[in-house]
MARVEX-250461 format. One record per residue (C-alpha): residue in three letters; x, y, z; chain; residue number from 1. Coordinates in steps of 0.5 Angstrom, whole numbers, always signed. Example, Ala and Ser with C-alpha at 12.3 -4.5 7.8 and 13.67 -1.06 7.14 Angstrom:
BEGIN
> rest,u,v,w,kette,nr
> ala,+25,-9,+16,A,1
> ser,+27,-2,+14,A,2
END
This chain:
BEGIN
> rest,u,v,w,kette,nr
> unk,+211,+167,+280,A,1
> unk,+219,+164,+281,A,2
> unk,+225,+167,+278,A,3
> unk,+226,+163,+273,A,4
> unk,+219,+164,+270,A,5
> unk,+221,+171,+272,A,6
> unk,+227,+172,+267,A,7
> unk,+223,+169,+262,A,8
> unk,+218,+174,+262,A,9
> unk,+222,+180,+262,A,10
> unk,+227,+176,+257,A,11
> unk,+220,+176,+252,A,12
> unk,+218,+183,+254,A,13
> unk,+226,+185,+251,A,14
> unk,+226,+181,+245,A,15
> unk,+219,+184,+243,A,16
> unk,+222,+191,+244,A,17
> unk,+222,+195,+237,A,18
> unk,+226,+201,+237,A,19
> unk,+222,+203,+230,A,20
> unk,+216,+202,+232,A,21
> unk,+217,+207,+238,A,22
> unk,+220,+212,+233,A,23
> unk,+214,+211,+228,A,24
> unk,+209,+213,+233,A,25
> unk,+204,+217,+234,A,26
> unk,+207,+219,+241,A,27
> unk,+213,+220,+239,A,28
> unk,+211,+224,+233,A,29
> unk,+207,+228,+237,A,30
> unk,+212,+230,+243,A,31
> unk,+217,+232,+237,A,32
> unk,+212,+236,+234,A,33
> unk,+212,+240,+240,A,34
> unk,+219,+240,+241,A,35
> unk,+220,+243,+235,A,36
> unk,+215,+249,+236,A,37
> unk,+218,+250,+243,A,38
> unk,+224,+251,+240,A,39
> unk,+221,+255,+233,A,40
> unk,+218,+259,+238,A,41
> unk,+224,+261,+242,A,42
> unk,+228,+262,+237,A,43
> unk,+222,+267,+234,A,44
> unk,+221,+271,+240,A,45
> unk,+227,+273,+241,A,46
> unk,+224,+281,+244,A,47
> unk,+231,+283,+241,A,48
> unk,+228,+281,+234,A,49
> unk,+221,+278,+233,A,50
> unk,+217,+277,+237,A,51
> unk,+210,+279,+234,A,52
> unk,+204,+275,+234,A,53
> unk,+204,+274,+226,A,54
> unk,+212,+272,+228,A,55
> unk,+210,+267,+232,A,56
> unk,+204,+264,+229,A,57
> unk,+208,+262,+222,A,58
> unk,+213,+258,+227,A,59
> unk,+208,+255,+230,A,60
> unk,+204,+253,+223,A,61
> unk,+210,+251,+221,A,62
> unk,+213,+246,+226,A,63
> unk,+206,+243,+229,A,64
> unk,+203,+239,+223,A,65
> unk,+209,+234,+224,A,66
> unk,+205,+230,+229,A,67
> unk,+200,+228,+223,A,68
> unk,+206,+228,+217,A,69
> unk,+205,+220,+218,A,70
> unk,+197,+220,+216,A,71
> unk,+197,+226,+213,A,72
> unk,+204,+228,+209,A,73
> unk,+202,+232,+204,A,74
> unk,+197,+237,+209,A,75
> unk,+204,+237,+213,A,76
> unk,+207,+239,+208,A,77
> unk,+203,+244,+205,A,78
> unk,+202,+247,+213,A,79
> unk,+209,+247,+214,A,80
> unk,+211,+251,+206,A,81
> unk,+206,+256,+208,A,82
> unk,+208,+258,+216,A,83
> unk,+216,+258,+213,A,84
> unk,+213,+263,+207,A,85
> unk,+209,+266,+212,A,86
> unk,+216,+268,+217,A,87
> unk,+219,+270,+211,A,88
> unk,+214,+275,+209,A,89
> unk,+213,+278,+215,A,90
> unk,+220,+280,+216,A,91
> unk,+224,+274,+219,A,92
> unk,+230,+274,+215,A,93
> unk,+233,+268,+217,A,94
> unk,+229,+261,+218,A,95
> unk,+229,+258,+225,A,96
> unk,+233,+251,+225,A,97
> unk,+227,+247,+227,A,98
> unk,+222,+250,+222,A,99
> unk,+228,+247,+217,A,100
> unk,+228,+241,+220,A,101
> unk,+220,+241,+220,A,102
> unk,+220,+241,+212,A,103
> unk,+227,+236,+211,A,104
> unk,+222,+231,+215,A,105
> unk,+216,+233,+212,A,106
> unk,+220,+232,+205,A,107
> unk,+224,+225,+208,A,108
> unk,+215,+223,+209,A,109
> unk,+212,+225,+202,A,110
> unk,+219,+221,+198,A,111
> unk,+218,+215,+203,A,112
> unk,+210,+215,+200,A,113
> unk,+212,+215,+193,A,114
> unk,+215,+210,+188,A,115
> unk,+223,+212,+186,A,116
> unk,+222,+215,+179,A,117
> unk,+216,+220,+182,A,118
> unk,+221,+221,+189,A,119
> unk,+227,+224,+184,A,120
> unk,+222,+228,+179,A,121
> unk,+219,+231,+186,A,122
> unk,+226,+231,+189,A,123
> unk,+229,+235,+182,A,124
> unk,+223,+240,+182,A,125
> unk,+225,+242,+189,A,126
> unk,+232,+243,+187,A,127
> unk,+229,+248,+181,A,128
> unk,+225,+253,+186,A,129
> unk,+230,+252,+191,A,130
> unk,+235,+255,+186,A,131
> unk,+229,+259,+182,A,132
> unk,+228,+263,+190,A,133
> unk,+235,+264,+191,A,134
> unk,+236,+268,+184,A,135
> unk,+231,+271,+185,A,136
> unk,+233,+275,+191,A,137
> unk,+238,+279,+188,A,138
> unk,+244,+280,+188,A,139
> unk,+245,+281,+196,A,140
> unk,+243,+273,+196,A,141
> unk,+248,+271,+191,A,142
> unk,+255,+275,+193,A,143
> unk,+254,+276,+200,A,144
> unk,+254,+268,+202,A,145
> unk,+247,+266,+199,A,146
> unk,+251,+261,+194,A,147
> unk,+254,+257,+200,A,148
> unk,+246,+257,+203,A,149
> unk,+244,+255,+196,A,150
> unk,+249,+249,+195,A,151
> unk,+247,+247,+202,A,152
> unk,+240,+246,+202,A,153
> unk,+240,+243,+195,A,154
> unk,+245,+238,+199,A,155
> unk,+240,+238,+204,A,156
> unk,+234,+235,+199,A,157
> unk,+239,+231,+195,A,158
> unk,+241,+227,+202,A,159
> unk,+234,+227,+205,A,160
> unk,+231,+223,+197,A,161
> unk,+238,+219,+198,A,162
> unk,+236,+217,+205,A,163
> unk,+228,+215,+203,A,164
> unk,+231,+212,+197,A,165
> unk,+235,+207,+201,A,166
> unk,+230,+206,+206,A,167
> unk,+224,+204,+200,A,168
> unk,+230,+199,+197,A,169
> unk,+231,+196,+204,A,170
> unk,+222,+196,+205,A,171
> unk,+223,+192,+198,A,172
> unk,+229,+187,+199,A,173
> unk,+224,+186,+206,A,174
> unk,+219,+184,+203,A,175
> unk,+223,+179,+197,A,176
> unk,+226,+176,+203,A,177
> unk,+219,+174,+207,A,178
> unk,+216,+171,+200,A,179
> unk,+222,+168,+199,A,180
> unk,+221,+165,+207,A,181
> unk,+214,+163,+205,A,182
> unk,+215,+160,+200,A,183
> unk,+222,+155,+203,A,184
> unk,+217,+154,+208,A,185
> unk,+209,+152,+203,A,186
> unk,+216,+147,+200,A,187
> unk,+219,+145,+207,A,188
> unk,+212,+143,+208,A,189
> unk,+210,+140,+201,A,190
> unk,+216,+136,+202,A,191
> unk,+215,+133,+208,A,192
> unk,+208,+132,+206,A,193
> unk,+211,+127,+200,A,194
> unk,+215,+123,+205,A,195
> unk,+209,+122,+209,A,196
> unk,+205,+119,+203,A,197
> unk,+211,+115,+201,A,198
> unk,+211,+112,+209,A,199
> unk,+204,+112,+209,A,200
> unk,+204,+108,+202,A,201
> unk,+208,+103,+204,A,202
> unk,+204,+101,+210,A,203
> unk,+198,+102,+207,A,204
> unk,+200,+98,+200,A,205
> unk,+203,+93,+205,A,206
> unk,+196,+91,+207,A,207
> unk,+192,+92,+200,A,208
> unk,+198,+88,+198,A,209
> unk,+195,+82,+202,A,210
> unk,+188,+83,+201,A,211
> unk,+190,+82,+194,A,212
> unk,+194,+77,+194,A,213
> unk,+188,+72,+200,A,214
> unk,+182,+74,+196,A,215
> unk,+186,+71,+189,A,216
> unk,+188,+65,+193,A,217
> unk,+182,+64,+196,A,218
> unk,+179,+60,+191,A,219
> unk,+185,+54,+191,A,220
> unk,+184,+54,+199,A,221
> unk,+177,+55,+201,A,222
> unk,+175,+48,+196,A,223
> unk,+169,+48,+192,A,224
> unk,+165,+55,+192,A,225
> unk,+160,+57,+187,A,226
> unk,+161,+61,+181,A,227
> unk,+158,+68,+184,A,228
> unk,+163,+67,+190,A,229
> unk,+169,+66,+186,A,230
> unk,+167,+72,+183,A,231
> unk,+166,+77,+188,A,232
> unk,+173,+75,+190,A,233
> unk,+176,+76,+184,A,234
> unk,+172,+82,+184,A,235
> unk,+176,+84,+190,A,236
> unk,+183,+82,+188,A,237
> unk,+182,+87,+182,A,238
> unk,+180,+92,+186,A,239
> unk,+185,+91,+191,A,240
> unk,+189,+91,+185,A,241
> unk,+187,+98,+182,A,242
> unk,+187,+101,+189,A,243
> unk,+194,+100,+189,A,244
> unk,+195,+103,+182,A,245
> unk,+192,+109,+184,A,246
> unk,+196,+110,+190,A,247
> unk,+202,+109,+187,A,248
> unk,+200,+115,+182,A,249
> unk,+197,+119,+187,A,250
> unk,+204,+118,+190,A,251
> unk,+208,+120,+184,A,252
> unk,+204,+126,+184,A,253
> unk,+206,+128,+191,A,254
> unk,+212,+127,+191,A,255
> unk,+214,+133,+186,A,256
> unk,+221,+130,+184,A,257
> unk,+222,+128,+191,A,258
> unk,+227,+124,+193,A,259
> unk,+228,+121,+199,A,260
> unk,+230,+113,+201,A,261
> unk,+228,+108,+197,A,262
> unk,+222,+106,+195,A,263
> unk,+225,+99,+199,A,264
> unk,+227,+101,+205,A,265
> unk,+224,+99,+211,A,266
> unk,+219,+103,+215,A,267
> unk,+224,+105,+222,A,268
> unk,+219,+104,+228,A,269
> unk,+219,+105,+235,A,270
> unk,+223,+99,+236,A,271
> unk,+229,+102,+234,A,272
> unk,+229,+108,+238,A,273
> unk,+235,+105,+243,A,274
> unk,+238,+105,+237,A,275
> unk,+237,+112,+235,A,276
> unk,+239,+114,+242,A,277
> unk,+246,+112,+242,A,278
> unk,+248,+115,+236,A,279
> unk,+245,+122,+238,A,280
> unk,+252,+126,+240,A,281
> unk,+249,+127,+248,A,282
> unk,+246,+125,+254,A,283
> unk,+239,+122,+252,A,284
> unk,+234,+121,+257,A,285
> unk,+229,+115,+255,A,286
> unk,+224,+114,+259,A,287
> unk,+216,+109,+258,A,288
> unk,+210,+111,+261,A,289
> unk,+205,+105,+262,A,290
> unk,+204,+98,+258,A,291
> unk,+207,+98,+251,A,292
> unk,+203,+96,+247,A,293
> unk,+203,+95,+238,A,294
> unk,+200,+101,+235,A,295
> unk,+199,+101,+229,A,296
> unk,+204,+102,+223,A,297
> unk,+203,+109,+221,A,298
> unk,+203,+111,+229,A,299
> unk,+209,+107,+229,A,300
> unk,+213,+111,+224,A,301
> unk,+211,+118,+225,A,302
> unk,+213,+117,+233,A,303
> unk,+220,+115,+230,A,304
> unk,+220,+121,+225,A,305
> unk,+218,+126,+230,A,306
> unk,+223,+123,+235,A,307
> unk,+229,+123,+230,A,308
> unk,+227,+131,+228,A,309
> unk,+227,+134,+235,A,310
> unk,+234,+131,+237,A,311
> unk,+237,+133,+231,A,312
> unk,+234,+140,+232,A,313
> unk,+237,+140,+239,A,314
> unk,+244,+138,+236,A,315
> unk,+244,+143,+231,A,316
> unk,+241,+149,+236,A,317
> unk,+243,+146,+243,A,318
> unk,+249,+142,+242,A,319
> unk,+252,+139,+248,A,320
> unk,+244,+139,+252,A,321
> unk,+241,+134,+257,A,322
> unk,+235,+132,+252,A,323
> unk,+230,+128,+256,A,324
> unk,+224,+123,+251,A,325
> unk,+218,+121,+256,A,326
> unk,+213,+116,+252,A,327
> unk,+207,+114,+255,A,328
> unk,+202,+109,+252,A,329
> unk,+195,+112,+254,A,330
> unk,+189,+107,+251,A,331
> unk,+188,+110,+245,A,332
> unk,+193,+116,+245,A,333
> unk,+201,+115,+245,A,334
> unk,+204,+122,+248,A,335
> unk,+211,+124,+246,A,336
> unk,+215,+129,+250,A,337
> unk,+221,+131,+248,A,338
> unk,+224,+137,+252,A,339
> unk,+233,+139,+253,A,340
> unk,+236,+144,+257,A,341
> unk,+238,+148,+252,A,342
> unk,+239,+156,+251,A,343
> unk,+231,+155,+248,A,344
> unk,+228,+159,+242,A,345
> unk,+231,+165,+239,A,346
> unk,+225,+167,+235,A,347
> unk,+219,+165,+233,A,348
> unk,+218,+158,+233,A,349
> unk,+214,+157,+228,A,350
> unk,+218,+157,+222,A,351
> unk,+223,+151,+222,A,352
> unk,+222,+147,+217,A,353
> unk,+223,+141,+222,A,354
> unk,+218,+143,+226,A,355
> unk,+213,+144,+221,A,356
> unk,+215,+136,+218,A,357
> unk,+213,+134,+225,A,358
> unk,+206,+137,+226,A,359
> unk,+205,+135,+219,A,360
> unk,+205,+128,+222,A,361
> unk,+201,+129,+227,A,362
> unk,+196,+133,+225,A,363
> unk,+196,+127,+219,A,364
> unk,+194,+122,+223,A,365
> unk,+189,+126,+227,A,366
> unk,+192,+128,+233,A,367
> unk,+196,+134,+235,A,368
> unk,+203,+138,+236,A,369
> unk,+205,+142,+241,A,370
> unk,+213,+147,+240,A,371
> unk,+214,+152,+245,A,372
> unk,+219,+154,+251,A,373
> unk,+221,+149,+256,A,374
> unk,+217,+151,+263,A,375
> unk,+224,+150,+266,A,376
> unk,+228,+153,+259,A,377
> unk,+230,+149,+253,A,378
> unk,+225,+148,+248,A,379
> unk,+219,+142,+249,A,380
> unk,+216,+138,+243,A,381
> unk,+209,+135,+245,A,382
> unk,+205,+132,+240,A,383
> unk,+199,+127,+242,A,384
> unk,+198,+121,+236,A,385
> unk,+191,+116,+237,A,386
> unk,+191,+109,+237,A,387
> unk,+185,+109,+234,A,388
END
């Protein structure tokens, strides 16, 4: 494996890191879980203090169950109530920091699982029996520093339901974003099948066109004829002539208020590829492999279209790169390889508009699309089109 292949792996590897999924898990849950045991159980088993089995056992029923608040939030959260319950009945008057923290992250999970109105109403009845327990302590909590504990905690459970809500308004404002992204990409891809059918149109109703117009002047030209032969041409030219009635239809349909050129220009074709060469802003490397040869009109357009989207995609994404076009004539297939020295893809290469236009021509017309990574860097646009 060379360098370059190399540094292409790994770059692969480090784009395909993500941070939030190794923070969410089971692993790290768990290895958490066991850090705030350890350090319940320290903080409990102090010899000076607390050090009973008892003791020690509510710390640990209060700190483990996070290596399941994922799957199992509400049984983490009930485990984790009951060992700070059981640590303050067995005589502990302060809970340990990691039992807090085990219950702040316990909440945090259930109010992430909860729709916003259910999340503040929970988050409101969590404040009232934070404040009814203080209370009910006596006096003792309430003048000798209790108010700043309470004040404390209530703040503690306002910030961790703030923080869920901002986490579900960002999982919501993700999720608006995709369906957005997928329907730009169900109209990219509506849009370019609209301007292929108006392409293939004026090539096929060219062709419709002159059966129409040979089978209604066949009768003047081919001399004497019998009535049943004139009317099997006429029989023809009227359906060449509905056939194009129906494709114009058919058109307007898959047009969907689409406006491109007009219906009168011209089909661009191989032809005027030098052309579309010198005005690209860059170097452009045009090579012909074998024998040209016609190709039919369908073939010759979308080669053309192809070619045009991936040396604006390489002015757009690779401004300044060295862009390399290899066409070869095979007997019944015309390959296109468009490649650049490029940066290459930043992400997934499935979603440009440009590229699903691209695909939409070939896979059209019977044949097959390649987009991916260069073998040598840059980007590489390899697309196969039948002669036949």
């Amino acid at each position: 494996m060379d360098v370059t292949t190399k540094l292409s792996h790994a770059e692969k590897r480090v784009t395909a890191f993500d941070l939030r999924r190794v923070l969410e898990s089971p692993l790290t849950d768990l290895a958490l879980a066991a850090a705030l045991a350890i350090l319940a159980l320290m903080e409990a088993a102090v010899p000076t203090r607390h050090g009973s089995p008892l003791v020690l056992l509510a710390a640990l029923l209060a700190t483990a169950p996070q290596a399941v608040r994922r799957s199992q939030p509400w049984l983490a959260v009930a485990l984790t109530f009951l060992g700070a319950v059981g640590l303050l009945t067995v005589g502990v008057n302060r809970l340990p920091v990691a039992v807090g923290v085990s219950g702040v992250l316990s909440f945090y999970t259930i109010l992430r699982r909860l729709g916003r109105r259910a999340a503040w109403s929970l988050t409101a009845g969590v404040g009232v029996l934070l404040t009814v327990g203080f209370i009910a302590q006596g006096p003792y909590w309430l003048y000798r520093g209790g108010i700043i504990i309470l004040i404390t905690a209530l703040g503690v459970v306002a910030v961790t339901a703030l923080l869920a809500d901002v986490r579900r308004s960002r999982s919501e404002i993700k999720e608006v974003r995709a369906d957005n992204l997928e329907t730009l990409r169900e109209q990219a891809a509506m849009a370019e099948r609209a301007r292929i059918a108006r392409e293939m149109h004026d090539i096929v109703a060219h062709s419709v066109s002159m059966i129409a117009v040979q089978a209604e002047t066949a009768p003047y030209t081919l001399g004497d004829l019998d009535d049943r032969v004139k009317q099997e041409f006429a029989e023809i030219a009227t359906s060449a002539r509905t056939t194009l009635t129906e494709m114009r239809r058919l058109l307007g349909v898959l047009r969907a208020d689409i406006t491109t050129a007009p219906e009168t220009a011209p089909q661009p074709g191989l032809a005027l590829l030098p052309e579309l060469v010198e005005r690209h802003e860059g170097v452009v490397d045009l090579d012909i492999v074998g024998e040209p040869v016609p190709v039919p009109q369908a073939v010759d357009v979308s080669a053309y279209r192809i070619v045009q989207e991936a040396l604006t995609n390489a002015r757009v994404h690779a401004p300044g790169a060295r862009v390399s076009i290899e066409l070869t004539y095979r007997p019944s297939l015309l390959v296109l390889r468009i490649t650049d020295d490029g940066p290459g893809p930043s992400g997934d290469t499935s979603n440009g508009h440009g590229l699903v236009g691209m695909r939409e021509r070939a896979l059209a017309l019977g044949g097959w699309f390649q987009a991916a990574p260069g073998p040598a860097g840059g980007f590489l646009i390899h697309a196969g089109l039948p002669l036949e």
